[in-house]
C-alpha positions in Angstrom: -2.7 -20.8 -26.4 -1.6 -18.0 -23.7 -5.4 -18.1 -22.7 -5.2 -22.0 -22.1 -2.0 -21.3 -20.3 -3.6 -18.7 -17.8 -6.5 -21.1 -17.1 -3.7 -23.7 -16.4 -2.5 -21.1 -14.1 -5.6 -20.2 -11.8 -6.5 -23.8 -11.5 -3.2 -24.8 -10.4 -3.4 -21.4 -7.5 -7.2 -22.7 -6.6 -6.3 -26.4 -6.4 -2.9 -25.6 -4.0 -5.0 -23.0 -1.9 -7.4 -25.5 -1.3 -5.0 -28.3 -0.1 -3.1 -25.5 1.6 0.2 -26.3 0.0 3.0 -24.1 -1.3 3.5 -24.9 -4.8 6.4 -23.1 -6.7 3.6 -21.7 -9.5 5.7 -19.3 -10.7 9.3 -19.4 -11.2 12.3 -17.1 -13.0 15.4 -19.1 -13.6 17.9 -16.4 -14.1 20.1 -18.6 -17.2 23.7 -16.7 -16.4 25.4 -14.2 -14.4 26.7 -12.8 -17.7 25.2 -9.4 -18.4 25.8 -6.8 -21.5 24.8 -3.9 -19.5 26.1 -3.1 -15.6 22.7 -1.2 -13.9 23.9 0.7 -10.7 20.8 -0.3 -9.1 20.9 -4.4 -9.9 19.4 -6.0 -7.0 21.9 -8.6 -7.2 25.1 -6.7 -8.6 25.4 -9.8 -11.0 28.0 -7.8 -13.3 30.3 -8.4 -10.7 29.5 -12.4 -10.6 31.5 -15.0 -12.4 30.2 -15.9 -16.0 31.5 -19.3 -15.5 30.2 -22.8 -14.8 26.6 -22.1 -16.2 24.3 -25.2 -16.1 23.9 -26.8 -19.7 21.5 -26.7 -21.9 19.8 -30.6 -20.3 20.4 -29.4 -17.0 17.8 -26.4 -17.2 15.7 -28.5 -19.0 15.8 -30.9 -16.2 15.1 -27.9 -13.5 12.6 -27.1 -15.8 10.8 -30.7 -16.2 11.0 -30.8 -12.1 9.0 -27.6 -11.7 6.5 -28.5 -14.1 6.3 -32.4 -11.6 6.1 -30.1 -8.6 3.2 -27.8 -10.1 4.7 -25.0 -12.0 2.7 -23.2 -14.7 4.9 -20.3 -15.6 9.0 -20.1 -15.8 10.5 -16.6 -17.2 13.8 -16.3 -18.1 15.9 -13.8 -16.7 20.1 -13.1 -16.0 22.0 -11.4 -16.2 20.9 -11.4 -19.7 19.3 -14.5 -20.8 20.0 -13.5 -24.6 23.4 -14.0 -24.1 22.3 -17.9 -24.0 22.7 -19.1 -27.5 20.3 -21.8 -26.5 17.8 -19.4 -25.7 15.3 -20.5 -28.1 15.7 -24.1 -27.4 14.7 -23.2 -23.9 12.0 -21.2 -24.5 10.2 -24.0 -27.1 10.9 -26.5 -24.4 9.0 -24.9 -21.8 6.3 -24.4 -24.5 6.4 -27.8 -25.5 5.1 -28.5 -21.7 2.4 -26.3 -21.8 3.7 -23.7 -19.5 3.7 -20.3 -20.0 7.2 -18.5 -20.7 8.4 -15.2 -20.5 11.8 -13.4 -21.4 13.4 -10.9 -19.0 15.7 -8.7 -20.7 17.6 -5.0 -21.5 16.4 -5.1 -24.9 19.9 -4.7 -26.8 20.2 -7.7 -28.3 16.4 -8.4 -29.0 16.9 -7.6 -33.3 19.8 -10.2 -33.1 17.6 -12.8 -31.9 14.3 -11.5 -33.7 13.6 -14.5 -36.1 14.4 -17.2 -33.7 12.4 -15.2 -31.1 9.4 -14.7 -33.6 8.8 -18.3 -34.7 5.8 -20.5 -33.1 7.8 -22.8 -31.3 10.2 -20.4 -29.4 8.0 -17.0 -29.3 8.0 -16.4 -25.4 4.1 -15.4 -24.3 5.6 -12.3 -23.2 8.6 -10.2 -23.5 9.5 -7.8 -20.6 12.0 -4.9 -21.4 13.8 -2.9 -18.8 13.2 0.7 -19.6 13.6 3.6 -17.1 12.4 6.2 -18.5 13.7 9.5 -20.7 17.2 8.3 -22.5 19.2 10.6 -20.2 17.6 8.9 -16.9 17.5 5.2 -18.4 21.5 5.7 -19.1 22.2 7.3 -16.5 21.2 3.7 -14.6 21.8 1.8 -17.0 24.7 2.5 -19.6 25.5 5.2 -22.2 23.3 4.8 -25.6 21.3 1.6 -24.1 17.6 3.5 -23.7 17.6 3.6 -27.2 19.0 0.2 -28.1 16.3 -1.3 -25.2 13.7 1.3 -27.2 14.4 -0.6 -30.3 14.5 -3.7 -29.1 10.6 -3.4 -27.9 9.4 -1.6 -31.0 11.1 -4.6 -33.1 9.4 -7.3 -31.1 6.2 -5.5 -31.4 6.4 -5.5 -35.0 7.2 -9.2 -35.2 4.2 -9.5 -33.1 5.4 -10.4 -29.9 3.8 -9.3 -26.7 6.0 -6.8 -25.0 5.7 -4.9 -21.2 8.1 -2.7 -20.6 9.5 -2.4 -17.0 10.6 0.4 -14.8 12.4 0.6 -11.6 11.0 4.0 -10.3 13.8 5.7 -8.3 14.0 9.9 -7.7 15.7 9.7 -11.2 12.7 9.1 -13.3 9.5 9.8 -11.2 8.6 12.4 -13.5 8.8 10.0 -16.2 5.9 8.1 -16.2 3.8 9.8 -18.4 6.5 9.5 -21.2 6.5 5.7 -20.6 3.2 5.9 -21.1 3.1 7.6 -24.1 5.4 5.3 -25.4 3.4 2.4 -24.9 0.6 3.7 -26.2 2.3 4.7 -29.3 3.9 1.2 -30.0 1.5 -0.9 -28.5 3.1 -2.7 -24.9 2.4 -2.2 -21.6 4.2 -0.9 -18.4 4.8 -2.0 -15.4 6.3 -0.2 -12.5 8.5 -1.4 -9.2 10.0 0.6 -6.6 14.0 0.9 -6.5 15.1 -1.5 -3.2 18.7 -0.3 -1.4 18.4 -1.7 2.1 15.9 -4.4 3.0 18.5 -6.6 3.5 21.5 -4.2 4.1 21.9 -3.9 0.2 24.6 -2.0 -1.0 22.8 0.8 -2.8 23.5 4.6 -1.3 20.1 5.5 -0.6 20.6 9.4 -1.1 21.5 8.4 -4.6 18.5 6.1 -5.6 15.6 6.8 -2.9 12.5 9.1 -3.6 11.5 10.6 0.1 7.7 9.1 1.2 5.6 11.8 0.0 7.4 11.4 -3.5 6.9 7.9 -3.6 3.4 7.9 -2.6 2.6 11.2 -5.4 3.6 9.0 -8.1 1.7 5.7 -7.2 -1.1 8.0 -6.8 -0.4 9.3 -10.2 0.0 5.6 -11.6 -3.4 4.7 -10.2 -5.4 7.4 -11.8 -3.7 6.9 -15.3 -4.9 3.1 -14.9 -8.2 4.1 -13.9 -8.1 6.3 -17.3 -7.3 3.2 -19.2 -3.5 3.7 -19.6 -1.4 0.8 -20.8 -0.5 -0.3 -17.4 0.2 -4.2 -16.3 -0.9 -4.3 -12.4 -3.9 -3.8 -11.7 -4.7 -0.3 -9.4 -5.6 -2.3 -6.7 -1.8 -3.4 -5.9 -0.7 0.2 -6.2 -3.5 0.9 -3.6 -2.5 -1.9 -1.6 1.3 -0.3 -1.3 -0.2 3.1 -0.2 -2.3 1.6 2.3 -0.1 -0.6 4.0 3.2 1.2 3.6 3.6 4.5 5.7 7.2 5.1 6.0 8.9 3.9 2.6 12.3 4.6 4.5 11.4 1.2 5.5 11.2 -1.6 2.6 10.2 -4.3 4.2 9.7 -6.4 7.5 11.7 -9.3 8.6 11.1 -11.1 11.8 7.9 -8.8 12.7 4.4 -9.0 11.9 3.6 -8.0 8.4 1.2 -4.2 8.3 -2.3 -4.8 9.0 -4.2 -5.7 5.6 -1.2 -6.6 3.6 -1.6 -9.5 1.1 -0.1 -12.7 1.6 3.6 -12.9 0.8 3.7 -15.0 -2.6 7.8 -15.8 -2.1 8.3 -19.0 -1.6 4.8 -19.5 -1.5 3.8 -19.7 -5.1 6.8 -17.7 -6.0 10.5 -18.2 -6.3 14.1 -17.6 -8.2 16.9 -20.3 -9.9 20.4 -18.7 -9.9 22.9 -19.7 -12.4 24.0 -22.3 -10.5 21.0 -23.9 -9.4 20.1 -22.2 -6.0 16.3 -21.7 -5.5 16.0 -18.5 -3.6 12.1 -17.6 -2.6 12.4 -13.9 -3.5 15.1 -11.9 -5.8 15.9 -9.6 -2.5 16.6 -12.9 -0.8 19.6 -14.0 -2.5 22.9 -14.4 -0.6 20.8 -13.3 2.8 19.6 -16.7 3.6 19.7 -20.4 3.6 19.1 -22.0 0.1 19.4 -25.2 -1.3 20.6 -26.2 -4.6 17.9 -27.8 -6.8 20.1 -30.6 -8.7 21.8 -31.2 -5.4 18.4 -32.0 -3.2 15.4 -31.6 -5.7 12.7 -29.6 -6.5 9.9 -30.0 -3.4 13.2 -30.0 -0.9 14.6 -27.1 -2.0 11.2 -25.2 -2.4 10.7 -26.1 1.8 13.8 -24.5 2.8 12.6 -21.8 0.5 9.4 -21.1 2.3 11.4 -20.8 5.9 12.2 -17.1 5.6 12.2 -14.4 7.6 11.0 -11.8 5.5 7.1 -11.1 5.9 6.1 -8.2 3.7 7.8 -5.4 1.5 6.8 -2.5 -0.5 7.6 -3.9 -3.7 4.6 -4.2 -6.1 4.9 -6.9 -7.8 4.8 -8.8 -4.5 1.5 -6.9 -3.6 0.2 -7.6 -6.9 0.7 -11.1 -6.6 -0.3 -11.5 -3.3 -3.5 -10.1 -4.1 -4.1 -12.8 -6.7 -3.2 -15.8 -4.2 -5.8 -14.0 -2.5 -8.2 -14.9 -5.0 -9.2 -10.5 -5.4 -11.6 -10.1 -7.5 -10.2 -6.5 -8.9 -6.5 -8.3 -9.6 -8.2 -11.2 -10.9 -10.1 -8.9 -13.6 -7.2 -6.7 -14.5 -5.3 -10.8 -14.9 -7.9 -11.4 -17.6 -8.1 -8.2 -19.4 -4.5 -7.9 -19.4 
């Protein structure tokens, strides 16, 4: 079925490349503000949000319905922490009822609690992803006292129930030297990893850079490291080819990303707002998670989908360092190396 579902996917990237139109392919609807876990480096500081006035359970399923009208083929589920949505796995069998492919986005803690509903055909997500950042005293050092091993066993339990799991790691001058344990650890339970690059001031973020930021040279050692452990068949998500793509367009990573500027030459096409995008809580379609609160937005049950996904698209933002964005970019760009790590992966 998650096969089917990818197919689903690259036809529906071919058909709106070839009419030229920006369809919202991808989406993460992040389900509530309220989190279990307060991460110093949240890109959107959501422990400090209100917990209140969360859409209902029909009213995600009617943002849900509209994206699938308007084109969408994947939603993933996000927060805060989506698990603290008792309807989680009503959600999760909706958007499989569609046909779409779901993922789950979450710290891992509460994972055993929600094991057997997670675990059953109709609400097993198509993948799990796990915030993990590393050795225990780096993960809690971002992340909360005793919660690397809590998110630790959240992936080996989902593993065991036979759920598809990736792991994912904010790289930041805390745990650069911890990929190679990640790796081991995927290897030894069976996930994958995937790796992004800590953000603190594309937008005038609030993160202290001398506490978070690697220098240039450190940044650019380990995504040299990451891309010769892929090329060795290590259990990494993105393909080498996006890591490649970061190194080759990004000189000075003192500088995260370009707004209002041409974008570096050869950088793929920015996928936010594009084929890309982000519900809040409260129904605000952002095109990009660094995006949020730094420009105009409109609210999807206030001016629907295809409106809301315009206003999306107008932003000023060009390019950024982040990998996932180069990763997908690639794909829009139809690369043959991204498209072959897609299917192997």
């Amino acid at each position: 079925m998650a096969i089917l579902k990818s197919c689903r996917f690259f036809f529906g990237l071919l058909r709106s490349k070839l009419l030229r139109k920006n369809v919202p392919l991808t989406v993460i609807i992040n389900l509530t503000n309220r989190c279990n876990s307060r991460c110093r480096h949240c890109y959107a500081e959501y422990y400090n949000r209100s917990g209140e006035n969360e859409l209902s359970t029909e009213k995600v399923k009617e943002i849900i319905l509209a994206l699938r009208q308007n084109g969408c083929q994947r939603i993933s589920f996000g927060g805060g922490e989506p698990l603290l949505r008792k309807d989680i796995g009503e959600l999760i069998a909706f958007v499989n009822s569609l046909g779409m492919y779901s993922t789950l986005n979450s710290n891992g803690i509460l994972i055993p609690q929600f094991l057997s509903e997670l675990k059953t055909a109709r609400s097993r997500p198509d993948s799990l992803a796990v915030s993990l950042d590393g050795r225990p005293e780096h993960h809690d050092r971002l992340r909360g006292a005793g919660t690397a091993a809590k998110a630790l066993n959240g992936i080996i339990a989902a593993r065991k129930a036979g759920i598809r799991v990736h792991s994912n790691t904010v790289l930041s001058k805390h745990n650069l030297n911890d990929i190679d344990y990640l790796l081991d650890l995927a290897r030894r339970y069976g996930f994958k990893t995937e790796f992004s690059l800590v953000i603190s001031n594309i937008f005038g973020n609030s993160l202290p850079e001398d506490e978070f930021k690697p220098s240039t040279e450190e940044f650019r050692n380990a995504l040299l490291h990451i891309i010769r452990r892929k090329k060795e068949g290590a259990p990494i998500l993105t393909s080498a080819k996006a890591f490649q793509s970061v190194l080759n367009c990004w000189k000075d990573f003192s500088i995260e990303g370009v707004v209002n500027a041409p974008p570096p030459e050869g950088m793929p096409g920015c996928p936010a707002g594009k084929f890309f995008g982000i519900i809040d809580p409260d129904g605000t379609l952002w095109a990009c998670p660094h995006l949020i609160g730094k420009i105009d937005a409109d609210n999807v049950l206030e001016t629907g989908v295809a409106r809301a996904w315009q206003t999306a698209s107008r932003h000023p933002c060009k390019a950024c360092y982040q990998i996932y964005h180069h990763e997908f970019g690639l794909l829009m760009d139809l690369n043959p190396a991204v498209i072959w790590n897609y299917v192997k992966s």
